[in-house]
MIMARTOR-181592 format. One record per atom (N, C-alpha, C): residue number from 1; atom name; x, y, z. Coordinates in nm, 4 decimals. Example, Ala and Ser with C-alpha at 12.3 -4.5 7.8 and 13.67 -1.06 7.14 Angstrom:
BEGIN
{1; "N"; {1.3190; -0.5690; 0.7800}}
{1; "CA"; {1.2300; -0.4500; 0.7800}}
{1; "C"; {1.3200; -0.3300; 0.7800}}
{2; "N"; {1.2850; -0.2250; 0.7080}}
{2; "CA"; {1.3670; -0.1060; 0.7140}}
{2; "C"; {1.2900; 0.0030; 0.7870}}
REM end
This chain:
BEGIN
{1; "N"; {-0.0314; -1.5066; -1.0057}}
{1; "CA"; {-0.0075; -1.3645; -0.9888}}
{1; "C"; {0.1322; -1.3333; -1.0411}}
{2; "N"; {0.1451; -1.2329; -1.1143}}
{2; "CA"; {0.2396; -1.1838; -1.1905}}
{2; "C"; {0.3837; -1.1953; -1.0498}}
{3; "N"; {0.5025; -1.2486; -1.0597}}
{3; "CA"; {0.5892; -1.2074; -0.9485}}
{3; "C"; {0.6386; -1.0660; -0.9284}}
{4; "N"; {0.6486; -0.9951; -1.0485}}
{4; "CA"; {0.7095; -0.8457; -1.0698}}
{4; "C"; {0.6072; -0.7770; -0.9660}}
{5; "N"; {0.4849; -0.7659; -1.0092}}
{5; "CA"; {0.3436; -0.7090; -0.9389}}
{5; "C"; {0.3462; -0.7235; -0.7655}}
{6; "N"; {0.3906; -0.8099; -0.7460}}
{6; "CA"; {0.3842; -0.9115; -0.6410}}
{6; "C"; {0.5526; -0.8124; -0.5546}}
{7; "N"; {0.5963; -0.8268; -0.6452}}
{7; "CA"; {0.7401; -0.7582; -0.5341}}
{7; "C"; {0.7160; -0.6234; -0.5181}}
{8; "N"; {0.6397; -0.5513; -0.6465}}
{8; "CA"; {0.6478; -0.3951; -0.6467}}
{8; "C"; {0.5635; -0.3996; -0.5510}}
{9; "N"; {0.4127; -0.4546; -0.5081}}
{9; "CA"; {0.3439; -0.3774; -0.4143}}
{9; "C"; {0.4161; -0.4211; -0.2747}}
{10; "N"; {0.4906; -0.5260; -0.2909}}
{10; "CA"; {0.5374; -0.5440; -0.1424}}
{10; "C"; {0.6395; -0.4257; -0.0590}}
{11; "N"; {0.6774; -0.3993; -0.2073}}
{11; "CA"; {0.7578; -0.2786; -0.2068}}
{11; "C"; {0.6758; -0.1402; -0.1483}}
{12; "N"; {0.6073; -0.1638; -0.1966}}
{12; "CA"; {0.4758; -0.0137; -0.1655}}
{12; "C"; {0.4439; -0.0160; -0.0006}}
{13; "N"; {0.4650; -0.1356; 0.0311}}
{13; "CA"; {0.3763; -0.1225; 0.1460}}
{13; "C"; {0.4820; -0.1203; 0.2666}}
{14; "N"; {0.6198; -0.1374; 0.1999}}
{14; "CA"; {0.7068; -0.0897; 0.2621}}
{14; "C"; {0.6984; 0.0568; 0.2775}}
{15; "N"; {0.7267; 0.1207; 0.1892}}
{15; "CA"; {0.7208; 0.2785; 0.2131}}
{15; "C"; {0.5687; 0.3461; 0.2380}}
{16; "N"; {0.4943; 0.2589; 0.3166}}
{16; "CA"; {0.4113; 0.3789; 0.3791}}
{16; "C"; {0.3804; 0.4696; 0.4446}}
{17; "N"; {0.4906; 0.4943; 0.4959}}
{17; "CA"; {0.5444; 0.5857; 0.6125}}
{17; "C"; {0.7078; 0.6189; 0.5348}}
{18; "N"; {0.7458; 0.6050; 0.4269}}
{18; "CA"; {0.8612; 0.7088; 0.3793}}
{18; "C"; {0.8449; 0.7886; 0.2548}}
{19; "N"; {0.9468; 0.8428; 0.2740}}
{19; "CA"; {0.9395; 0.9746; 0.1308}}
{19; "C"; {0.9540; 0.8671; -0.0002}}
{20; "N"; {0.8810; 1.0131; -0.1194}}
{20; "CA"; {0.9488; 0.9556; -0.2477}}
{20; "C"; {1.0448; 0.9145; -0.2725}}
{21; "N"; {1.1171; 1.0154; -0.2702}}
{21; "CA"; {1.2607; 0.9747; -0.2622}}
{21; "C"; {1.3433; 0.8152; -0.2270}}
{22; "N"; {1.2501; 0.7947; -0.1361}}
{22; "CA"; {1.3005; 0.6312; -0.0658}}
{22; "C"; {1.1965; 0.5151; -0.1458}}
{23; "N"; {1.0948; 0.5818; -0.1861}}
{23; "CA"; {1.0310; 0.5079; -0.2255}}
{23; "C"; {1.1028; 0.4444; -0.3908}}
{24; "N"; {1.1766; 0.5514; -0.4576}}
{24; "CA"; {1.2196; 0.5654; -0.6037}}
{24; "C"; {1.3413; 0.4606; -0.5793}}
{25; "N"; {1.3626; 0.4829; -0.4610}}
{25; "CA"; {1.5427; 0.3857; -0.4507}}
{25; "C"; {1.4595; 0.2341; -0.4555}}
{26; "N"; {1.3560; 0.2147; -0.4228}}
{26; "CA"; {1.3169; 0.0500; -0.4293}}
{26; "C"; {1.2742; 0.0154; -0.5563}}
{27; "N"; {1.2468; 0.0828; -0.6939}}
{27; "CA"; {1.2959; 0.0649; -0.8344}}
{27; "C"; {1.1465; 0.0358; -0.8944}}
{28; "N"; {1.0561; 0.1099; -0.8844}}
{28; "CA"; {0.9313; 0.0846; -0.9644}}
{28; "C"; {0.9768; 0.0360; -1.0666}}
{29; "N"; {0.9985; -0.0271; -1.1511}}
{29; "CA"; {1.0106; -0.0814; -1.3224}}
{29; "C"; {0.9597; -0.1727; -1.3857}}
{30; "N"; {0.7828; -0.1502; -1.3002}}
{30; "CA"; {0.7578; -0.2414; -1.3611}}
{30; "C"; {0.6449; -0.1918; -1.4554}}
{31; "N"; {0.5586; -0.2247; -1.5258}}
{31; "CA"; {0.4167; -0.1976; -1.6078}}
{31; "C"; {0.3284; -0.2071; -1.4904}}
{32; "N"; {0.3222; -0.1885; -1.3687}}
{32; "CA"; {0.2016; -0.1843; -1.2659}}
{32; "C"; {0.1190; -0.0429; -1.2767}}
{33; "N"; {0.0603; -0.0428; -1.1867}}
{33; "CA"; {0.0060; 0.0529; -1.1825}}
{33; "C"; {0.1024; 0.1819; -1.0839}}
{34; "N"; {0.2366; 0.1681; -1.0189}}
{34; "CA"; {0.2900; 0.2101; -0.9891}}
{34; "C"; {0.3738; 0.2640; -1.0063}}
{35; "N"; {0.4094; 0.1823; -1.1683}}
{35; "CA"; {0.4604; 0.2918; -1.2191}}
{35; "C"; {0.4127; 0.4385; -1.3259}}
{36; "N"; {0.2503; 0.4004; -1.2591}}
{36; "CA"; {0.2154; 0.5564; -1.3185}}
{36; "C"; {0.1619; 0.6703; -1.2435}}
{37; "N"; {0.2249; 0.6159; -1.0704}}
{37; "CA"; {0.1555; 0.7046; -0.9854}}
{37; "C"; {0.2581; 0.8098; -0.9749}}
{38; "N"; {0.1496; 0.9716; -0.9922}}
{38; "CA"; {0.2791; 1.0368; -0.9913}}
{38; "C"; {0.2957; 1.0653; -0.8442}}
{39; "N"; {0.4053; 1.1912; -0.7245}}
{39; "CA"; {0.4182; 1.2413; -0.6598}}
{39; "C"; {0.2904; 1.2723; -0.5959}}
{40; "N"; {0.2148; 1.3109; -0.5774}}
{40; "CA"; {0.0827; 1.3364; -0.5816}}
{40; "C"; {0.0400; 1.1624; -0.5071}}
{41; "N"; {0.0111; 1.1123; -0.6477}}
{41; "CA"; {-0.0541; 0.9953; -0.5646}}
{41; "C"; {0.0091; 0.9245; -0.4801}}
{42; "N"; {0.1202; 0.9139; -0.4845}}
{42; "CA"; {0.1943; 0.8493; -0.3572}}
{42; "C"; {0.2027; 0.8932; -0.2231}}
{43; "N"; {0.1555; 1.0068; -0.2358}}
{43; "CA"; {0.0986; 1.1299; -0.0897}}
{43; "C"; {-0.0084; 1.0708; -0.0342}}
{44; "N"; {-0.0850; 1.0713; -0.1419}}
{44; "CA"; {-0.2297; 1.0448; -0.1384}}
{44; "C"; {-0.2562; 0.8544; -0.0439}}
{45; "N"; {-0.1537; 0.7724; -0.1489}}
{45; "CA"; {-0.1926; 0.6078; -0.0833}}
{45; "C"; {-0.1207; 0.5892; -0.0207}}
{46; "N"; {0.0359; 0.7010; 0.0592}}
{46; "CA"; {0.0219; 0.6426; 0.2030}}
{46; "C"; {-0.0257; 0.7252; 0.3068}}
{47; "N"; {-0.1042; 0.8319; 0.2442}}
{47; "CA"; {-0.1972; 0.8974; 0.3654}}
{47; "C"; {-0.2706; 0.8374; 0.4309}}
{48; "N"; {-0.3590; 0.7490; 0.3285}}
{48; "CA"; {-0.4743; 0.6666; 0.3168}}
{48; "C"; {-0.4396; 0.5608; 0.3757}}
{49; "N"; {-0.3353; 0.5128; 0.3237}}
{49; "CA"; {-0.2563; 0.3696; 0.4051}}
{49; "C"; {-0.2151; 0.3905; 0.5411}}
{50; "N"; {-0.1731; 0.4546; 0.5582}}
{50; "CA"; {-0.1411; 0.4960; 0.7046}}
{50; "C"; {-0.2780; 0.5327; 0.8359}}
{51; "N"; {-0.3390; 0.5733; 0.7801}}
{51; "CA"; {-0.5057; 0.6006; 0.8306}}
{51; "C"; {-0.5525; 0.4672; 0.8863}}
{52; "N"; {-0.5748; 0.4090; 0.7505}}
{52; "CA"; {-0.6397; 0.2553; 0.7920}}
{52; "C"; {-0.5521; 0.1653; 0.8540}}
{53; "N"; {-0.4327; 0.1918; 0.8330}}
{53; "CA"; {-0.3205; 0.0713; 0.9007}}
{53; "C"; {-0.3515; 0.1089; 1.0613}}
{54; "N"; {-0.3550; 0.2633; 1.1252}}
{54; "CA"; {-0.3320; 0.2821; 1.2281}}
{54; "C"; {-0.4909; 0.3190; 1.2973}}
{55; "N"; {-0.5605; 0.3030; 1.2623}}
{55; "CA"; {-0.7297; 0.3333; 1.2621}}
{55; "C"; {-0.8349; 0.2651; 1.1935}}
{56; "N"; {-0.8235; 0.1938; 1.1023}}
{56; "CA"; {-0.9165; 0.1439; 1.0020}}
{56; "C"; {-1.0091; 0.0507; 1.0726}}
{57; "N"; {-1.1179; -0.0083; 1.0609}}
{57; "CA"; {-1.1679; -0.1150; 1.0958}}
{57; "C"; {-1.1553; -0.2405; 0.9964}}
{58; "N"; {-1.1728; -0.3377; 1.1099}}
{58; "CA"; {-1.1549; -0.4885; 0.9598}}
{58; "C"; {-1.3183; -0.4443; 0.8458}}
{59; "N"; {-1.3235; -0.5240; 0.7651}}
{59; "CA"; {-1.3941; -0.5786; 0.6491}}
{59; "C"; {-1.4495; -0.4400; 0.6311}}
{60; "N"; {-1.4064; -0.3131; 0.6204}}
{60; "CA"; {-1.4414; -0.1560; 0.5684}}
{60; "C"; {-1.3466; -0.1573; 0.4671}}
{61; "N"; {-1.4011; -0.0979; 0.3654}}
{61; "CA"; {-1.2873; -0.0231; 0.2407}}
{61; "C"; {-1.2830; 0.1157; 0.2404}}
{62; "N"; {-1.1437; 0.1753; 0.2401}}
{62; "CA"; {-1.0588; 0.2831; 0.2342}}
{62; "C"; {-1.0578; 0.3042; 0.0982}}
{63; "N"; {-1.0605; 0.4216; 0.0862}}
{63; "CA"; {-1.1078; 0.4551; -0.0662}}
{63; "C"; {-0.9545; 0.6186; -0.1222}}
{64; "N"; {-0.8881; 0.6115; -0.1747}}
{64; "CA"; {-0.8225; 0.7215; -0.2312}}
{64; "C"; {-0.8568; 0.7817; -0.3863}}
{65; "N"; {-0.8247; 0.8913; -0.4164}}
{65; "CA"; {-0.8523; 0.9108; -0.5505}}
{65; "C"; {-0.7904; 1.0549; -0.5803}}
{66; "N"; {-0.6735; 1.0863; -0.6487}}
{66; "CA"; {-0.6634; 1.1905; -0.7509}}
{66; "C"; {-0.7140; 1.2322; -0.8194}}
{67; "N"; {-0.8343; 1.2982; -0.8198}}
{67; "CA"; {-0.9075; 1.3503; -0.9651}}
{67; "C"; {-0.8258; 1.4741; -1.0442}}
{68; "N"; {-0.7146; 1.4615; -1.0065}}
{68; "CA"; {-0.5672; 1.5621; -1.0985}}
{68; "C"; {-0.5024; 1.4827; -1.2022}}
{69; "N"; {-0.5323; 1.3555; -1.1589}}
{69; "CA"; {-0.4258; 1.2691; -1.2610}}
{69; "C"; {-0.5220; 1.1012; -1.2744}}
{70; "N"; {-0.6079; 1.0745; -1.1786}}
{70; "CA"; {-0.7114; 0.9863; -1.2419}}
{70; "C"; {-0.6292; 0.8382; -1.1752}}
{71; "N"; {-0.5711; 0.8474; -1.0851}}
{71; "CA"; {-0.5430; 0.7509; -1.0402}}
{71; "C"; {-0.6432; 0.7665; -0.9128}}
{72; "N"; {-0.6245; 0.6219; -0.8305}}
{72; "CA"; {-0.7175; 0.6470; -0.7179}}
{72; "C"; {-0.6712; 0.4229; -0.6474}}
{73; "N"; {-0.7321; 0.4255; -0.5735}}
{73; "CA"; {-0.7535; 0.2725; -0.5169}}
{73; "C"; {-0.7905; 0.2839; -0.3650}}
{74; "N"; {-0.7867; 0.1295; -0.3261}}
{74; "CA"; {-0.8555; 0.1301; -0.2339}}
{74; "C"; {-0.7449; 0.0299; -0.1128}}
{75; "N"; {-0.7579; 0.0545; 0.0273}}
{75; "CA"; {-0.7489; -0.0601; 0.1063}}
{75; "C"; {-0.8183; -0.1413; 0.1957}}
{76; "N"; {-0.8432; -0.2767; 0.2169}}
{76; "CA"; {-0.9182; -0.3353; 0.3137}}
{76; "C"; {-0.8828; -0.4017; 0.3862}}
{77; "N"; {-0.8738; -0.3522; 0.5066}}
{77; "CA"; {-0.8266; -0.4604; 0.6405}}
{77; "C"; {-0.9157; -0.5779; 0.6338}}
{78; "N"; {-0.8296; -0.7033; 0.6042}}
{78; "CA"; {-0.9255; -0.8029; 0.6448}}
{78; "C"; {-0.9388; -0.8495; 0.7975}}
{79; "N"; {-0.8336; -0.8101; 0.8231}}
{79; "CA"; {-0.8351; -0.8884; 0.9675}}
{79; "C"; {-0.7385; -0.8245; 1.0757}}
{80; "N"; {-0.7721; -0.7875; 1.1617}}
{80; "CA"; {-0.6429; -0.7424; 1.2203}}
{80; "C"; {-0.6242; -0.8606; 1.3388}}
{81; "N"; {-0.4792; -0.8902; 1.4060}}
{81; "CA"; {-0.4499; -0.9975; 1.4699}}
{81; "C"; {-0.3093; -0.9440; 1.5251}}
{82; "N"; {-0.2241; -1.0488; 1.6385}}
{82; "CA"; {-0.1150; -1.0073; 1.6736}}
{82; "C"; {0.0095; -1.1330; 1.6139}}
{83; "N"; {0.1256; -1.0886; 1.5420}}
{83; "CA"; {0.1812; -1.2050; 1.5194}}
{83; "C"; {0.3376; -1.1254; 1.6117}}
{84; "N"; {0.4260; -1.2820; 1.6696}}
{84; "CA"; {0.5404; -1.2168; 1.7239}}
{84; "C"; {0.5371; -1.0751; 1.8008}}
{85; "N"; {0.4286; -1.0760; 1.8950}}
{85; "CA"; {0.4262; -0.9770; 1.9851}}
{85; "C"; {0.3699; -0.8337; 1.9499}}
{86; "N"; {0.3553; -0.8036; 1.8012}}
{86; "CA"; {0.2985; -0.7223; 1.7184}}
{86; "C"; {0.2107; -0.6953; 1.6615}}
{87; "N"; {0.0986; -0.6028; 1.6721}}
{87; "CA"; {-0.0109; -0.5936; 1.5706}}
{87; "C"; {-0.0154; -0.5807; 1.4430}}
{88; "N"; {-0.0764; -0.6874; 1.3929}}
{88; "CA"; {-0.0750; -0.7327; 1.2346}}
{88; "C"; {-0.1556; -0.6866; 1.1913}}
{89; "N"; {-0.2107; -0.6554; 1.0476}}
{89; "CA"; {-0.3431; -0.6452; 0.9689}}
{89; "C"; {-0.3100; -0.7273; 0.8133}}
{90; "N"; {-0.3926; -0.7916; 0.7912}}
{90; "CA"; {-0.4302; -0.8459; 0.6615}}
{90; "C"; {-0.5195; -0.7845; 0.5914}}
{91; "N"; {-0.4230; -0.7284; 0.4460}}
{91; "CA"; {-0.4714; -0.5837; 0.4090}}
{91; "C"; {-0.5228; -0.6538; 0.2630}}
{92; "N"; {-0.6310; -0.6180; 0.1958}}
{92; "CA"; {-0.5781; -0.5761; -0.0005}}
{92; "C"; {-0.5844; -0.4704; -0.0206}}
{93; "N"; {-0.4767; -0.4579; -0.1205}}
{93; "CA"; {-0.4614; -0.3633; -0.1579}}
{93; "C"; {-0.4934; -0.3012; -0.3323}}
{94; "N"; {-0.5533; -0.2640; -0.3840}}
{94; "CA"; {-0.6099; -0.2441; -0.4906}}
{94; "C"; {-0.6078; -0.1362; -0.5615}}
{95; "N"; {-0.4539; -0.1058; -0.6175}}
{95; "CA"; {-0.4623; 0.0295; -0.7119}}
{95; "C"; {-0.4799; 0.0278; -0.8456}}
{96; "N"; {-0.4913; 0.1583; -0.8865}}
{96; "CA"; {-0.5575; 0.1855; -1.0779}}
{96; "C"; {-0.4695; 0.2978; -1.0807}}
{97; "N"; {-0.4016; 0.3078; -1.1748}}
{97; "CA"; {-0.3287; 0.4595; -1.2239}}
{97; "C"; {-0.2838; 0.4054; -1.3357}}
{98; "N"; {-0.3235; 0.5293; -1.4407}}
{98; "CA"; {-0.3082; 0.5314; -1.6259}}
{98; "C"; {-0.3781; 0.3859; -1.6270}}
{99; "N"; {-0.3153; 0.3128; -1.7493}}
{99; "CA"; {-0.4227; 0.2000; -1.7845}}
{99; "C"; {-0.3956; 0.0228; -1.6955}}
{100; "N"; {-0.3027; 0.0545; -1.5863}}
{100; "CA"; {-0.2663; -0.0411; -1.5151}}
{100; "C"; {-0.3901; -0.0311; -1.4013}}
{101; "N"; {-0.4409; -0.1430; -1.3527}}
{101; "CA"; {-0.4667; -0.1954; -1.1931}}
{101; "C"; {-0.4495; -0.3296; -1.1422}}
{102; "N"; {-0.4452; -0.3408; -1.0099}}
{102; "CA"; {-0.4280; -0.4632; -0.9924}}
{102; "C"; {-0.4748; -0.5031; -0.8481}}
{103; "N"; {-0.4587; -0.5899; -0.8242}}
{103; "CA"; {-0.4933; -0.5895; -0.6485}}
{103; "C"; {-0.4343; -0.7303; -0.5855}}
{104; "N"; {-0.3868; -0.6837; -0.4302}}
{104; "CA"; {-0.2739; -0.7957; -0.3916}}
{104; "C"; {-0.3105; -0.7880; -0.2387}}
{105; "N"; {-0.2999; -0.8915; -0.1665}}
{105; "CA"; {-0.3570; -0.9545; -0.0401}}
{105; "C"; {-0.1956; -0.9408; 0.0741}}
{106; "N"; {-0.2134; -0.8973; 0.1583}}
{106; "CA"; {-0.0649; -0.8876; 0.2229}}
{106; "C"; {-0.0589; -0.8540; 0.3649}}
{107; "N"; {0.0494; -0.9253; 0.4479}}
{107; "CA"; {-0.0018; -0.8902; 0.5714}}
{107; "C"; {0.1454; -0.7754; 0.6437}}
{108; "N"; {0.0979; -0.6765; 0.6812}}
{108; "CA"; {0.1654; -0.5996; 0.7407}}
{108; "C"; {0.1701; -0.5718; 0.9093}}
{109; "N"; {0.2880; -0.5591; 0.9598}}
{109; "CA"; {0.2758; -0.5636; 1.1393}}
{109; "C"; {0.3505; -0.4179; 1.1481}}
{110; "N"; {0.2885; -0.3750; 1.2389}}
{110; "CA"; {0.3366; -0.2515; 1.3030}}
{110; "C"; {0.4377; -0.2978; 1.3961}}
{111; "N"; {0.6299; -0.1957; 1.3393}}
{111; "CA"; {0.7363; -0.2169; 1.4477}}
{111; "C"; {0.7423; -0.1132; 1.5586}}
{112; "N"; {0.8279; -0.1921; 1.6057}}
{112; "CA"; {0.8795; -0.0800; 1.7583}}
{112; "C"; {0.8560; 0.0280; 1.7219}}
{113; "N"; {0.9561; 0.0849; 1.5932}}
{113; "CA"; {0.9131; 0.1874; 1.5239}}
{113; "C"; {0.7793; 0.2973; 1.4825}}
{114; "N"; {0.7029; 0.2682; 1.4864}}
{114; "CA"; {0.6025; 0.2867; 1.4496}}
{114; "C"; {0.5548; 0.2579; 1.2920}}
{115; "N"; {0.6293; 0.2249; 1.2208}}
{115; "CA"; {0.6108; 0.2125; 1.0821}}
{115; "C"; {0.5733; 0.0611; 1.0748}}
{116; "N"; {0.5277; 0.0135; 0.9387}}
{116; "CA"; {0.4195; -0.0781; 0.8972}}
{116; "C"; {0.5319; -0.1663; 0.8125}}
{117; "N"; {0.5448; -0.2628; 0.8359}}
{117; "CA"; {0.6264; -0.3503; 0.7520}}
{117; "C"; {0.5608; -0.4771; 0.6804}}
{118; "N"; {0.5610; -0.5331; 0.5749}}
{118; "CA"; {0.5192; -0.6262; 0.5055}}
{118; "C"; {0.6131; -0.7609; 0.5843}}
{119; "N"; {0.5078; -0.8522; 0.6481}}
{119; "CA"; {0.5610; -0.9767; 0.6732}}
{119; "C"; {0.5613; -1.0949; 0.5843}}
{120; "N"; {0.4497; -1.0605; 0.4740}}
{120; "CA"; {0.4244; -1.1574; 0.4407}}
{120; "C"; {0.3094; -1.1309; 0.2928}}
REM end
């Protein structure tokens, strides 16, 4: 798996619960598919992300899609579990925007906070 691919979505799944703005400071630059999501879709996959992180069922796919700009993807809880006192989910994650897609396996725990952090 590409490492660039590999940091940007880890990156993504950091900001599922923050603004663009915060999202732009973690440096899309890569040829992913992230860097062709516009404003719009980034509304859109952590609406979606946030849904299933905090509601989803395991082995169901979450489905998003812009039909404004033709991006779209999907998420699937594989598993949800508790690690370090916290509820975990083992997610993929699978986006397409302009002629990039890709898809990446990752486990995220809900903090004190309420927000979703990539452990792993």
């Amino acid at each position: 798996m590409n490492t660039r691919f590999l940091l940007a979505w880890a990156g993504v799944c950091l900001v599922f619960s923050a603004s663009i703005a915060e999202a732009s400071n973690i440096g899309f630059t890569f040829r992913g598919p992230a860097s062709h999501m516009s404003e719009a879709d980034w509304a859109m996959f952590r609406a979606e992300a946030r849904e299933m992180l905090d509601s989803g069922k395991d082995d169901k796919t979450y489905h998003w899609a812009n039909d404004d700009t033709g991006s779209s993807g999907s998420f699937t809880p594989n598993r949800s579990f508790e690690q370090d006192g916290l509820p975990c989910r083992l997610v993929t994650v699978t986006p397409a925007a302009g002629p990039a897609q890709g898809s990446q396996v990752m486990t995220v725990c809900r903090q004190p906070d309420d927000t979703w952090r990539i452990v792993r």
